[in-house]
N, C-alpha and C positions, 0 to 999 in steps of 0.2 A: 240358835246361834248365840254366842257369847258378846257380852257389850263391844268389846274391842272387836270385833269383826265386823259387827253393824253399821261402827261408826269409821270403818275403815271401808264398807262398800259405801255409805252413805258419803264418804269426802271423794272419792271415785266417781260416783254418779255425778255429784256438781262440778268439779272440774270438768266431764264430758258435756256438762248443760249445752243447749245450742250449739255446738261445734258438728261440720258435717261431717259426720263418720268417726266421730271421738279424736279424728287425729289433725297434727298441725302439716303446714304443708312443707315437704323439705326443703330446705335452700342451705346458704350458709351460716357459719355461725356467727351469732348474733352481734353485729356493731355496738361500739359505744353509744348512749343517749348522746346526741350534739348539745352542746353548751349553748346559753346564749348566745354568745358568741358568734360564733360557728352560723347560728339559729341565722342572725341578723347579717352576717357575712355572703349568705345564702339566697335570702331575702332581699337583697340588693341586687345581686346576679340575673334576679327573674324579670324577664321582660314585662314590659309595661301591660296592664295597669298593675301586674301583682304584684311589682319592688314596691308600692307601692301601698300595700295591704296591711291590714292590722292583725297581726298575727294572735292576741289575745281574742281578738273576735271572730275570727277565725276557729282558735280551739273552744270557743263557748256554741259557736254555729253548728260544730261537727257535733256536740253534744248530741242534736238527734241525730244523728247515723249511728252513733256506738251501740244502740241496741241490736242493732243489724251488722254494723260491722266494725273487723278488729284493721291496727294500721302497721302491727308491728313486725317486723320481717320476721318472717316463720309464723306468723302469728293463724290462726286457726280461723276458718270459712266460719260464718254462724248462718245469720238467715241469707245474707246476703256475703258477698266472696269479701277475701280480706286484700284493705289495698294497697299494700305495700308494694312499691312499684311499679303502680299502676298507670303512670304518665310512659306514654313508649310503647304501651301493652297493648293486645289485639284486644280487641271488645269478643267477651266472651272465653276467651284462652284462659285462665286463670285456674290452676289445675286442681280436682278434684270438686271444682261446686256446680252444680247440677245445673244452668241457666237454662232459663225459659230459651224456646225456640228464635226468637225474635232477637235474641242477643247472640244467640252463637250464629246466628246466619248473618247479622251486623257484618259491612265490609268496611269494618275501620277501625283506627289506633287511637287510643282514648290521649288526648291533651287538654290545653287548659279551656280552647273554645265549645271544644267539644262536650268538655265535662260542664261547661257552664251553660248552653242550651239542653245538656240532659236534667242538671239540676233546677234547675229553671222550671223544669215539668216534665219529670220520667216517660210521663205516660203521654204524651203529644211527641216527645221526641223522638221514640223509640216505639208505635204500634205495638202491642203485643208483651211488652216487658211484664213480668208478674212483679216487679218492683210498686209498693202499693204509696209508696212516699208521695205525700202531695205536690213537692217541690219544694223551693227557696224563692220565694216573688221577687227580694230585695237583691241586687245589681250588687251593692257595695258588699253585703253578706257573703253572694256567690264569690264574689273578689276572694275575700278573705280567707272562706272554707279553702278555695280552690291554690293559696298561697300558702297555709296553712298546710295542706294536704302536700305539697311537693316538697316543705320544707320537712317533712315527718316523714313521709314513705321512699326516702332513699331517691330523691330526682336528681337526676346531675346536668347542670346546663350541658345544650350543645357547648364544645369549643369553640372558642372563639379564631373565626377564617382570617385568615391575616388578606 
């Protein structure tokens, strides 16, 4: 083969790294990044304790999950499913990532309490999850991730009931 084709399969191959099945998952097309702004406008809206949250600590928390997973809509399954959108969502629905048996048989809708005794400790919360993350020990951390994460993966408050 010719250098230009080598290096044209070799940038192919690492764009597929980790992603299940080479492909991303479809949805629509992609939103604006929110602004500060927007960020902290957002950040207020969430009920307690997460208006509450430091959103910096938050994305330095999520740091370990990015090896396992992506937050961007449309964004591609790797070891673990990608979670854009993921407040609202059936535990285990999340289309084309392969879950252990223990999660697609989960009968529930992933929120912020929910998500904070999973992170808390995958594998006491959930029997059987092949998710290998030790957990998050710290309270305020989970806060944050978990404020963090709704402000990044498209969460929209309920309306407010008059």
């Amino acid at each position: 083969m010719t250098r230009p084709v080598l290096i044209a399969l070799a940038t192919l191959g690492l764009a597929a790294c980790g992603q299940d099945g080479g492909e991303a998952t479809p949805s629509a097309p992609a939103r604006p990044a929110p602004t500060p702004e927007q960020k902290a406008a957002l950040l207020a809206t969430l009920p307690a304790p997460y208006n509450a949250a430091d959103l910096d600590n938050g994305r330095r928390v999520f740091a370990r999950c990015r090896s396992c997973h992506t937050i961007t809509e449309g964004g591609p399954n790797m070891t673990g499913p990608n979670l854009y959108g993921v407040f609202g969502r059936r535990a285990g629905a999340y289309p084309k990532y392969s879950y252990s048996t223990a999660v697609k048989q989960a009968d529930f809708v992933w929120d912020g309490e929910r998500l904070d005794h999973w992170l808390e400790n995958p594998r006491t919360f959930l029997k059987g999850t092949k998710m290998s993350f030790p957990g998050i020990p710290d309270a305020e951390d989970r806060r944050d991730v978990i404020a963090f994460l709704k402000v990044e993966t498209g969460y929209s408050p309920p309306a407010a009931r008059p």
